[in-house]
Backbone as XML, in Angstrom:
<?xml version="1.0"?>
<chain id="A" units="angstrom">
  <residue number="1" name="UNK">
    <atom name="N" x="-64.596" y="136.063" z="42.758"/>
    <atom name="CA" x="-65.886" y="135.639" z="43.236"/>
    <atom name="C" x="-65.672" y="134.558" z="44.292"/>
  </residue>
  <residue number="2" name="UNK">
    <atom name="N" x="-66.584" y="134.649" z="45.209"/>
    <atom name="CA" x="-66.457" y="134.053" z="46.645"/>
    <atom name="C" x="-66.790" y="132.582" z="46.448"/>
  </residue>
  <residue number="3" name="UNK">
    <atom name="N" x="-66.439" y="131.478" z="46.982"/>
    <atom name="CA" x="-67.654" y="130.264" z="46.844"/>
    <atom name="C" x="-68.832" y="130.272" z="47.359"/>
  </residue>
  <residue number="4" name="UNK">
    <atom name="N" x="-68.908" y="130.960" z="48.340"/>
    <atom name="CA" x="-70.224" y="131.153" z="48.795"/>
    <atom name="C" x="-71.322" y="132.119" z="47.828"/>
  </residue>
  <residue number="5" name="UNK">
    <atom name="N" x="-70.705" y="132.697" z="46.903"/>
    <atom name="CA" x="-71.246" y="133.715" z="45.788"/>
    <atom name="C" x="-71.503" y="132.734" z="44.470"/>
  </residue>
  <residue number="6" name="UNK">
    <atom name="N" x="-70.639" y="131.552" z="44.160"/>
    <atom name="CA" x="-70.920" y="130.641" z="43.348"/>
    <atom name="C" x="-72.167" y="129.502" z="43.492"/>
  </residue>
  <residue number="7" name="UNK">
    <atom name="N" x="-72.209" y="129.524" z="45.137"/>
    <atom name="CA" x="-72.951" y="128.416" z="45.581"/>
    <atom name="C" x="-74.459" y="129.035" z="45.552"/>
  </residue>
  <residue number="8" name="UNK">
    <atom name="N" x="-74.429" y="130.433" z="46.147"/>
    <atom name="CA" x="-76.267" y="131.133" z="46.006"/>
    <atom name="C" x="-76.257" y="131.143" z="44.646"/>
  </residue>
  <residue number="9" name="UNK">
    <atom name="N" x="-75.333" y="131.267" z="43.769"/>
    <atom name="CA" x="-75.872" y="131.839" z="42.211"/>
    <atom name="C" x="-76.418" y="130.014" z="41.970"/>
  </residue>
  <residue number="10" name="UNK">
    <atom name="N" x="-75.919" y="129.011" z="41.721"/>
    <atom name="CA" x="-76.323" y="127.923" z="41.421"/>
    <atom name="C" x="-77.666" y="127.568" z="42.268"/>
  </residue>
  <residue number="11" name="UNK">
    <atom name="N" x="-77.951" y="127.981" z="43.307"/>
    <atom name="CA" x="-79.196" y="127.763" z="44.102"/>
    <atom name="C" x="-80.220" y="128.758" z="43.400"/>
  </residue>
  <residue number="12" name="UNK">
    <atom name="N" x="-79.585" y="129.827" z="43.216"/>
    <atom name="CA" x="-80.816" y="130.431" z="42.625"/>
    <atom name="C" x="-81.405" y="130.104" z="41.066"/>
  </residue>
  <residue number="13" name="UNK">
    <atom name="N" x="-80.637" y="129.442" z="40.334"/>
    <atom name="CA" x="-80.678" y="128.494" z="39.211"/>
    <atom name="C" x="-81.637" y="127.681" z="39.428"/>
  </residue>
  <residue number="14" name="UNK">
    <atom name="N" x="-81.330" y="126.676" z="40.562"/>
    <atom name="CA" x="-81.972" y="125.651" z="40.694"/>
    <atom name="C" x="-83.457" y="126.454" z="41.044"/>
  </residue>
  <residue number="15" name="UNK">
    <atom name="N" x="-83.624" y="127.246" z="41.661"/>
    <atom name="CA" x="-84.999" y="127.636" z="42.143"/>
    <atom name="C" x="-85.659" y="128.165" z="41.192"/>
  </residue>
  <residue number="16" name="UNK">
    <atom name="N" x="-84.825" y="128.785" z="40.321"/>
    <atom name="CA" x="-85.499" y="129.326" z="38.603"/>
    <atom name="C" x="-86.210" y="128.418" z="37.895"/>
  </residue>
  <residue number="17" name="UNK">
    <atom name="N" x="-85.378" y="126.634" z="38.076"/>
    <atom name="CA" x="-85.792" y="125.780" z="37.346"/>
    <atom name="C" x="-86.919" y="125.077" z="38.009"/>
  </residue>
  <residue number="18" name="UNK">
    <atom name="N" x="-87.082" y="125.224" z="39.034"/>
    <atom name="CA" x="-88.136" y="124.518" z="39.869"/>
    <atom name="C" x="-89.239" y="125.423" z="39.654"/>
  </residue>
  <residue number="19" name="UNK">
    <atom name="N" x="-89.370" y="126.817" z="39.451"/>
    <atom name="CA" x="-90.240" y="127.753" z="38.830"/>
    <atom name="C" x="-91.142" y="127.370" z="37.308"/>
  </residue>
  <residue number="20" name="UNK">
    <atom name="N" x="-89.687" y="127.185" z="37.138"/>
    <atom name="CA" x="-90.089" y="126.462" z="35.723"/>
    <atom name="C" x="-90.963" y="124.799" z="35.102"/>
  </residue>
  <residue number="21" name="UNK">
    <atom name="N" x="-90.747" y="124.351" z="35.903"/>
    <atom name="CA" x="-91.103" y="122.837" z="36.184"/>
    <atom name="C" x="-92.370" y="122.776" z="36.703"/>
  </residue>
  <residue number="22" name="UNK">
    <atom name="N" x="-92.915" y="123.993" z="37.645"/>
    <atom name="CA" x="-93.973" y="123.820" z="37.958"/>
    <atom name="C" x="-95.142" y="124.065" z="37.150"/>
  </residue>
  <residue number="23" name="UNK">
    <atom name="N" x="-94.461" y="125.280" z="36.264"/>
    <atom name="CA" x="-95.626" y="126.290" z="35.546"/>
    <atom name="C" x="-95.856" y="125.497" z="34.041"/>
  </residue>
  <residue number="24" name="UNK">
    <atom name="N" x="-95.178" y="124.051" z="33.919"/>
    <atom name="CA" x="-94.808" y="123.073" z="33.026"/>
    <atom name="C" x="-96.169" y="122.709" z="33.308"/>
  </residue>
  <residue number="25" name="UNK">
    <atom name="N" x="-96.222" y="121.548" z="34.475"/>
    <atom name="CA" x="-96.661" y="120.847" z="35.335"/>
    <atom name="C" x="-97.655" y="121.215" z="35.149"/>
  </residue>
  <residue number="26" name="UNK">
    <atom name="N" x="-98.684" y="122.476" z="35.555"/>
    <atom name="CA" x="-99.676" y="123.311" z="35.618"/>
    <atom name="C" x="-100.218" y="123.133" z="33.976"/>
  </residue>
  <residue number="27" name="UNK">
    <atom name="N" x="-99.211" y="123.654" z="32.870"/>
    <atom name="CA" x="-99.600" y="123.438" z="31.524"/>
    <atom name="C" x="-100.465" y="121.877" z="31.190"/>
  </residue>
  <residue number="28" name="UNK">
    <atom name="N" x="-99.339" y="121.380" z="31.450"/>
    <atom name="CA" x="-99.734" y="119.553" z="31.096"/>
    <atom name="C" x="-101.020" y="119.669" z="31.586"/>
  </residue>
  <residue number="29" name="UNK">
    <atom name="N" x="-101.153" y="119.781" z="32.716"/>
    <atom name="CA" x="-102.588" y="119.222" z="33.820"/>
    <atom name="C" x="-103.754" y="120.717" z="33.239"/>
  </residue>
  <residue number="30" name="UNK">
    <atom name="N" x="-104.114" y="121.511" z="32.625"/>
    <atom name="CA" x="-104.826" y="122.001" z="31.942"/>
    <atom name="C" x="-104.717" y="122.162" z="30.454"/>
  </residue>
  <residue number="31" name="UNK">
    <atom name="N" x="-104.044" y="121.663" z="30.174"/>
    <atom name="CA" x="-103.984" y="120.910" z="28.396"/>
    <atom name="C" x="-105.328" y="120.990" z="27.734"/>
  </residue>
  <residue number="32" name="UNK">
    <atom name="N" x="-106.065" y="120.161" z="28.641"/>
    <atom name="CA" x="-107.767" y="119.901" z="28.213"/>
    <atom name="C" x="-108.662" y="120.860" z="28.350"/>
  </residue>
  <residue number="33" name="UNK">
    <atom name="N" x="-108.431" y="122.348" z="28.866"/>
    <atom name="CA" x="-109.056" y="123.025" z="30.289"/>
    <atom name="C" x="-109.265" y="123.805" z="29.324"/>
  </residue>
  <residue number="34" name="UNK">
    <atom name="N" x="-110.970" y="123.950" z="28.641"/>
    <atom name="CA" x="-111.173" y="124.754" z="27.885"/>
    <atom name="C" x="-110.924" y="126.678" z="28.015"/>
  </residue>
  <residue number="35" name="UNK">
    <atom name="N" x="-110.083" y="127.117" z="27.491"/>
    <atom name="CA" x="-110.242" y="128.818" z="27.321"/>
    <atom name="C" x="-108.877" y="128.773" z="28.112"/>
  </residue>
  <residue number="36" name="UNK">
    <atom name="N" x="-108.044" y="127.541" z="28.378"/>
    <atom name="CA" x="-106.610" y="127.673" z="29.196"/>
    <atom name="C" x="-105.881" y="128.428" z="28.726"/>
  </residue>
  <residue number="37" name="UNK">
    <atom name="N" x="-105.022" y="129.432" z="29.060"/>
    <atom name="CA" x="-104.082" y="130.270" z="28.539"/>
    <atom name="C" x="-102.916" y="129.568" z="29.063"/>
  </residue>
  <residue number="38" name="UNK">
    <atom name="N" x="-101.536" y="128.740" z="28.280"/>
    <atom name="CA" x="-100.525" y="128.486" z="28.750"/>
    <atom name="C" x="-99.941" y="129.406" z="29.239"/>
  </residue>
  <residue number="39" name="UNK">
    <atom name="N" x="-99.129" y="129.385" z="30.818"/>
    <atom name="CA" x="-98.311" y="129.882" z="31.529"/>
    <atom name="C" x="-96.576" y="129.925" z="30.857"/>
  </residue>
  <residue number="40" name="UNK">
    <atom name="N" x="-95.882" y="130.525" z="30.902"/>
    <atom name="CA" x="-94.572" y="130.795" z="30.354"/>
    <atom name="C" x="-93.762" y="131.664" z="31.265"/>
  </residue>
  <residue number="41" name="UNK">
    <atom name="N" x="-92.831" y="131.018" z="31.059"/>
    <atom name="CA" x="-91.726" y="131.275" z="32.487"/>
    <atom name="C" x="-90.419" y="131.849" z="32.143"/>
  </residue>
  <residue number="42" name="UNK">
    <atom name="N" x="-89.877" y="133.643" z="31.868"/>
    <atom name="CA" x="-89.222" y="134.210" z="31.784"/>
    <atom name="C" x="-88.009" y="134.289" z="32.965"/>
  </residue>
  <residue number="43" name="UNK">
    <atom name="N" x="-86.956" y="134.185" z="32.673"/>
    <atom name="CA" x="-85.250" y="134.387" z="33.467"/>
    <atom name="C" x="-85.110" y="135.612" z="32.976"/>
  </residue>
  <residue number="44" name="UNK">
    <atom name="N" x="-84.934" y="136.188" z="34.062"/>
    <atom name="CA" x="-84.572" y="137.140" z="34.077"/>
    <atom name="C" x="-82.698" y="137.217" z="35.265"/>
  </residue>
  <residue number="45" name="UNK">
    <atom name="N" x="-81.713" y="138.025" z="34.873"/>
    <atom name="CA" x="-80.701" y="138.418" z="35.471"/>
    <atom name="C" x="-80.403" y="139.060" z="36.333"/>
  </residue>
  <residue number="46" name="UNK">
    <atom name="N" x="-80.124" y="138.353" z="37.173"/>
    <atom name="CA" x="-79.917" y="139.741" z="38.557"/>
    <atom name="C" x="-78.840" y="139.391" z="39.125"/>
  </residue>
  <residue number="47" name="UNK">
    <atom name="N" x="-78.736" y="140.128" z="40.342"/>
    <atom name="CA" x="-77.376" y="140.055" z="40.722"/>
    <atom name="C" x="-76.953" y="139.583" z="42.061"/>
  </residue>
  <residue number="48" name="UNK">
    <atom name="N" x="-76.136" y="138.527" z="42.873"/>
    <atom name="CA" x="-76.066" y="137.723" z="41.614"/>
    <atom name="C" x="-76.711" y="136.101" z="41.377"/>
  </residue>
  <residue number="49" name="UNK">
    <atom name="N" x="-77.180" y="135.876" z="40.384"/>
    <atom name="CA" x="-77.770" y="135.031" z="39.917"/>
    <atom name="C" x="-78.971" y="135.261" z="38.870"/>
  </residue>
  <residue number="50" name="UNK">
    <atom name="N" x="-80.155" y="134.687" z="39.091"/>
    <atom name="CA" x="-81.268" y="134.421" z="38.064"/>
    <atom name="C" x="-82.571" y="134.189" z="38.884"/>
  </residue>
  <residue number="51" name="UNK">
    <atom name="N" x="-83.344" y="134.960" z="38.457"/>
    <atom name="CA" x="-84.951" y="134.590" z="38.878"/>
    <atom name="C" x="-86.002" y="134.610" z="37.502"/>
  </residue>
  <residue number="52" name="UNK">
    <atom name="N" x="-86.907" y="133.041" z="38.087"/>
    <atom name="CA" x="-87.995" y="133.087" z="37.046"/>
    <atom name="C" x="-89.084" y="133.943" z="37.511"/>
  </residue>
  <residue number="53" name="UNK">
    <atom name="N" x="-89.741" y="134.189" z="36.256"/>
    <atom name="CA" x="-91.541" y="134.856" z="36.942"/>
    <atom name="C" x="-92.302" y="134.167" z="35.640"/>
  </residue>
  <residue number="54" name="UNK">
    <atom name="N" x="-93.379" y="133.821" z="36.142"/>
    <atom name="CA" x="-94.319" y="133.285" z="35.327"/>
    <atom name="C" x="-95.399" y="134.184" z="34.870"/>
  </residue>
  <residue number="55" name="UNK">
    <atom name="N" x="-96.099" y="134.142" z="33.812"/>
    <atom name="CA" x="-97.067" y="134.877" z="33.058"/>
    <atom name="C" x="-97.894" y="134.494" z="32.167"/>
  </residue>
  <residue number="56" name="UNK">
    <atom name="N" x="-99.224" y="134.250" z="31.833"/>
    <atom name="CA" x="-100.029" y="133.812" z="30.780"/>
    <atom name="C" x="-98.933" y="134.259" z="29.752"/>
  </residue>
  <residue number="57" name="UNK">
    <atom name="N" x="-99.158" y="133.620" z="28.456"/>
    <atom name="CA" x="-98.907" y="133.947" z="27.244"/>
    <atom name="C" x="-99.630" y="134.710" z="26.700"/>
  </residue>
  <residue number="58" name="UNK">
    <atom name="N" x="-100.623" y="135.282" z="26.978"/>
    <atom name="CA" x="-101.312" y="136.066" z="25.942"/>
    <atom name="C" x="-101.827" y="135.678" z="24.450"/>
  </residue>
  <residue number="59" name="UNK">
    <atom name="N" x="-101.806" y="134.428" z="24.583"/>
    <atom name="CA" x="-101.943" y="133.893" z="23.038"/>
    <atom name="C" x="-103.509" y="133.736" z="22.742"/>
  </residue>
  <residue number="60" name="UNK">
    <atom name="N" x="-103.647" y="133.271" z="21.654"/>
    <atom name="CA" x="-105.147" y="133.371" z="21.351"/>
    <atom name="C" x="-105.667" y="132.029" z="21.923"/>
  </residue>
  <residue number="61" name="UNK">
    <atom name="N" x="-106.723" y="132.002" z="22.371"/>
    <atom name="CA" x="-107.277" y="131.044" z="22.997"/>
    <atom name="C" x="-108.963" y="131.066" z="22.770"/>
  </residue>
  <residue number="62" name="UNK">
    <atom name="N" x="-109.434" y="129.390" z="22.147"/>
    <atom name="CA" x="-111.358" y="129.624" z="21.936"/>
    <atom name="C" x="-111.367" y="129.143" z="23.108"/>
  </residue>
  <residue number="63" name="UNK">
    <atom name="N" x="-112.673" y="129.090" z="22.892"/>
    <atom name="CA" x="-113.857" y="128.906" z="24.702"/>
    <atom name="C" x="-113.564" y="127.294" z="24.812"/>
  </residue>
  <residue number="64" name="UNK">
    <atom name="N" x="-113.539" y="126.276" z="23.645"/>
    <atom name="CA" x="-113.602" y="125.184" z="23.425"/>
    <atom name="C" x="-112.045" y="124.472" z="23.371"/>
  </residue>
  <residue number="65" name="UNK">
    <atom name="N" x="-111.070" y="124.973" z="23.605"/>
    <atom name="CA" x="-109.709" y="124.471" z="23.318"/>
    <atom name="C" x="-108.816" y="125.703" z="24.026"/>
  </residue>
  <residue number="66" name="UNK">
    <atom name="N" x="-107.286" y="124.938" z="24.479"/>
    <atom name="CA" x="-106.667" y="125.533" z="25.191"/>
    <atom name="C" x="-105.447" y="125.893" z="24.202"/>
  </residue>
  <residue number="67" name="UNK">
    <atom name="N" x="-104.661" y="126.706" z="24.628"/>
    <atom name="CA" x="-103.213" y="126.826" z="23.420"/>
    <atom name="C" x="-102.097" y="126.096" z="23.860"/>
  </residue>
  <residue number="68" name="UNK">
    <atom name="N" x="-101.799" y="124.870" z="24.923"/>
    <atom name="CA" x="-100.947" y="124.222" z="24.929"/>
    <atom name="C" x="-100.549" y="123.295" z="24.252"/>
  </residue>
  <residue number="69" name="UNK">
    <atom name="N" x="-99.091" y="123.057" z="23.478"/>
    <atom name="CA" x="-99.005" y="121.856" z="23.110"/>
    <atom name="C" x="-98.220" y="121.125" z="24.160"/>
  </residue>
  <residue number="70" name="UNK">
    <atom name="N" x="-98.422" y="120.100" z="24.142"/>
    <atom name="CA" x="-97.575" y="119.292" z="24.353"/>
    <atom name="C" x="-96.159" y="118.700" z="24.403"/>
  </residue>
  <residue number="71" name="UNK">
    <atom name="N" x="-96.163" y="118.548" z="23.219"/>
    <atom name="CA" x="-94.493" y="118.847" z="22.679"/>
    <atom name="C" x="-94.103" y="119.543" z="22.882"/>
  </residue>
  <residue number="72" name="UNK">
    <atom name="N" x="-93.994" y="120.701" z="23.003"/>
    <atom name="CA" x="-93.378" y="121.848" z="23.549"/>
    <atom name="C" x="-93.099" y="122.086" z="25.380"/>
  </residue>
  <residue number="73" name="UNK">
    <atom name="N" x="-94.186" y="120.985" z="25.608"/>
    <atom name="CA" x="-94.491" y="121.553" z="27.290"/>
    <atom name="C" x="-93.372" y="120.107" z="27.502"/>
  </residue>
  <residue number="74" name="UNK">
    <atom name="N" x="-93.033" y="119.070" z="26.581"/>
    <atom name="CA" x="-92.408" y="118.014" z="27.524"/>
    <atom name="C" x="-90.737" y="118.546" z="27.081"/>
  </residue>
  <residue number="75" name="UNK">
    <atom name="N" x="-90.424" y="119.393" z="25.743"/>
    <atom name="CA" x="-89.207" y="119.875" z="26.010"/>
    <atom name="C" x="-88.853" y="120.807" z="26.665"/>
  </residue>
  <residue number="76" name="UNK">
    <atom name="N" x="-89.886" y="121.483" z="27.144"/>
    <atom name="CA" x="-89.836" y="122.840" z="28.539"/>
    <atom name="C" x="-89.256" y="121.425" z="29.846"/>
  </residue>
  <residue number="77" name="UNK">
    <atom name="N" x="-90.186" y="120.524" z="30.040"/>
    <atom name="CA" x="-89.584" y="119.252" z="30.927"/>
    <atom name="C" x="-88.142" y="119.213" z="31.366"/>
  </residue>
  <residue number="78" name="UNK">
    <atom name="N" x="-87.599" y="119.086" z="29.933"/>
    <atom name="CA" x="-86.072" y="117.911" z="29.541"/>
    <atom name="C" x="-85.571" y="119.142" z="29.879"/>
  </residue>
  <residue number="79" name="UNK">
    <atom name="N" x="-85.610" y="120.422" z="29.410"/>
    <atom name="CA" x="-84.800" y="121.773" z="29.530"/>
    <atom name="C" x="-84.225" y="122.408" z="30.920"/>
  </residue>
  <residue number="80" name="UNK">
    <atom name="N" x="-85.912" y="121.936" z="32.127"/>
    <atom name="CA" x="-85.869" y="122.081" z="33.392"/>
    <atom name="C" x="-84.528" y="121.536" z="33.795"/>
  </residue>
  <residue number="81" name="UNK">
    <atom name="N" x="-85.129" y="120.337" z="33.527"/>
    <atom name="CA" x="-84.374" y="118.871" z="34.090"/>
    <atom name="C" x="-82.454" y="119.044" z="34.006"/>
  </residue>
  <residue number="82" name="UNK">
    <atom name="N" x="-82.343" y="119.374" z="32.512"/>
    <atom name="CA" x="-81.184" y="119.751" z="32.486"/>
    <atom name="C" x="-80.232" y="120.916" z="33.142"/>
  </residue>
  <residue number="83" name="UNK">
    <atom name="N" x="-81.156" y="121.886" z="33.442"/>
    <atom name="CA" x="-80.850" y="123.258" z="33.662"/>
    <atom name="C" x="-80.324" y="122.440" z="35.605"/>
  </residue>
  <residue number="84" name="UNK">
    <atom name="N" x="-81.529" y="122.178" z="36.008"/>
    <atom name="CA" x="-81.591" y="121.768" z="37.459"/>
    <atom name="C" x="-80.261" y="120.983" z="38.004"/>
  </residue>
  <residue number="85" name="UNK">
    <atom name="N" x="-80.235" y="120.096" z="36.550"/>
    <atom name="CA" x="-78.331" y="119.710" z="37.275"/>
    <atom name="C" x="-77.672" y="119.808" z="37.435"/>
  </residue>
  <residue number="86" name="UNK">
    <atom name="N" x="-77.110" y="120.875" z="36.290"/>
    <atom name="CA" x="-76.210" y="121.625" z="35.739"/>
    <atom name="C" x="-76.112" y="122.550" z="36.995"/>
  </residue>
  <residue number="87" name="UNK">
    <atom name="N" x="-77.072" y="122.994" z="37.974"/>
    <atom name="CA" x="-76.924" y="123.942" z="38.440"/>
    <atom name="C" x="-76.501" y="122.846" z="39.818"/>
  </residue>
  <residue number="88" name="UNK">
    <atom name="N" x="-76.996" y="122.183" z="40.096"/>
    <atom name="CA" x="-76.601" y="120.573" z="41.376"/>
    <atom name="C" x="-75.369" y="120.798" z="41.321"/>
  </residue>
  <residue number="89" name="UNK">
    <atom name="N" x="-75.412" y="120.316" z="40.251"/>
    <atom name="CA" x="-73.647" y="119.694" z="40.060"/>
    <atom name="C" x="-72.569" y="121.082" z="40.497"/>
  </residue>
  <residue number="90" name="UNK">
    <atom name="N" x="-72.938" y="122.163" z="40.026"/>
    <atom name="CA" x="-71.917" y="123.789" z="40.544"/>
    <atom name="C" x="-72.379" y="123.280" z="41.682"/>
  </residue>
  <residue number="91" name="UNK">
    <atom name="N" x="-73.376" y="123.613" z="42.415"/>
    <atom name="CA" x="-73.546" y="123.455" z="44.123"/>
    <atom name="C" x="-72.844" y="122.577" z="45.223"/>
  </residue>
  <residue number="92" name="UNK">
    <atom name="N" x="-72.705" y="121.030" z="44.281"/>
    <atom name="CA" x="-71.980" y="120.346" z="45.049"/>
    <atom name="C" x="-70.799" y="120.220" z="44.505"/>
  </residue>
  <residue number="93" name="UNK">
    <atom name="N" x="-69.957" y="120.790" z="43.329"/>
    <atom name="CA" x="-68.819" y="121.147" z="43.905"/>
    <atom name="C" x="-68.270" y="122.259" z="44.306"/>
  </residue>
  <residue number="94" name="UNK">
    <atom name="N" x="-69.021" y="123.544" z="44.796"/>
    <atom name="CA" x="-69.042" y="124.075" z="45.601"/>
    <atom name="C" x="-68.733" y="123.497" z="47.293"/>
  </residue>
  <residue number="95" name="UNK">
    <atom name="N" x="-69.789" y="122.485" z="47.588"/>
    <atom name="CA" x="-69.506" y="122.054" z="48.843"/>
    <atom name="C" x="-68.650" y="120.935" z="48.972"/>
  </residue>
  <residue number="96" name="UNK">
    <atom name="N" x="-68.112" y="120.687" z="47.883"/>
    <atom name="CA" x="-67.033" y="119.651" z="47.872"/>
    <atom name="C" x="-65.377" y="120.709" z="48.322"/>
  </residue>
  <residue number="97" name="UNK">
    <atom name="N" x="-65.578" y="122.073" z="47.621"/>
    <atom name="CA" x="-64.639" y="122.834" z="47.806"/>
    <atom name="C" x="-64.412" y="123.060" z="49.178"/>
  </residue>
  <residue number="98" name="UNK">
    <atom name="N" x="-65.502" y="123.822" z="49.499"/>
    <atom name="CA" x="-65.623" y="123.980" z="51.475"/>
    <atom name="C" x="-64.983" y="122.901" z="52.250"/>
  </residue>
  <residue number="99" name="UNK">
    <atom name="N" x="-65.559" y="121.535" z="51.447"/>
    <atom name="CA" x="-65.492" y="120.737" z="52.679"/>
    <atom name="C" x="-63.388" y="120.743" z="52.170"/>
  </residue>
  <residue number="100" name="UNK">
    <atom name="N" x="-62.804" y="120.704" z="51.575"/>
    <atom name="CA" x="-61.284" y="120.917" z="51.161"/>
    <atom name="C" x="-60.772" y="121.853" z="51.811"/>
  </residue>
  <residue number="101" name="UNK">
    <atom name="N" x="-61.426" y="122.905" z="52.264"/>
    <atom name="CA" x="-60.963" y="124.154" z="52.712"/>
    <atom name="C" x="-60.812" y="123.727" z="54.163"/>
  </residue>
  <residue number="102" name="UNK">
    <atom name="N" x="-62.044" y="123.130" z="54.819"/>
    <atom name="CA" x="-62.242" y="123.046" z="56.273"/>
    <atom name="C" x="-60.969" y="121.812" z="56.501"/>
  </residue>
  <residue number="103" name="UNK">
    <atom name="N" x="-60.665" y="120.651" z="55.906"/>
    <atom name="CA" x="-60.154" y="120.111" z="56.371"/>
    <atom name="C" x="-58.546" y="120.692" z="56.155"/>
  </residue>
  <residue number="104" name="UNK">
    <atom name="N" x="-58.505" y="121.571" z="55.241"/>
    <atom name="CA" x="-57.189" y="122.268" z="55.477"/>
    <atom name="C" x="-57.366" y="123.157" z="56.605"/>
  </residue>
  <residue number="105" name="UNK">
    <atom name="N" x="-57.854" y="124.166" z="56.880"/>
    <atom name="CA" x="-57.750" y="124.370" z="57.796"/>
    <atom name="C" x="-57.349" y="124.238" z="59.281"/>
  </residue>
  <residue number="106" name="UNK">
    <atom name="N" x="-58.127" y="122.931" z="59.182"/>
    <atom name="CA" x="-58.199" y="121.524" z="61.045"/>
    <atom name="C" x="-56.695" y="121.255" z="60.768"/>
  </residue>
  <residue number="107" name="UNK">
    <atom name="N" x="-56.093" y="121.122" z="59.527"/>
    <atom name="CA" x="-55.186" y="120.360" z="59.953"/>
    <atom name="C" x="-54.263" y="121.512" z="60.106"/>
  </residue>
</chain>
């Protein structure tokens, strides 16, 4: 596998998690929003890397109350958060590699 094949797969990570973070985001801020259906954010595998897609839950929901909790929506948060670095951190040493390569090269 190429570095440049390591470096899109970790970008596309990161963009999975930023998928994810938003449809968080969206939860929190209609929490209160009577008849809200929480949003939920499936990874799916491809090649190569990972893409999110978002989707109501389908869960039961009254006219007067929404189905988000909370707790759940701030460890969807920490999960992002973690996922997002994890995938940083491959990226830049990815470009830590390149930049090793180029200066072998010059010289």
């Amino acid at each position: 596998m190429s570095i440049s094949a390591i470096m899109g797969i970790s970008l596309s990570g990161m963009q999975a998690q930023t998928t994810r973070l938003a449809a968080t985001a969206n939860n929190v801020a209609n929490a209160m929003t009577p008849a809200y259906d929480r949003l939920e954010t499936q990874f799916t595998s491809r090649m190569p890397g990972v893409s999110a897609t978002v989707s109501p839950s389908g869960g039961q929901t009254f006219d007067d109350t929404s189905n988000v909790d909370l707790a759940s929506e701030m460890l969807s948060l920490v999960e992002s958060e973690i996922g997002f670095k994890a995938n940083a951190a491959a990226w830049e040493t990815g470009a830590d590699i390149w930049d090793v390569l180029l200066s072998i090269k010059r010289d």
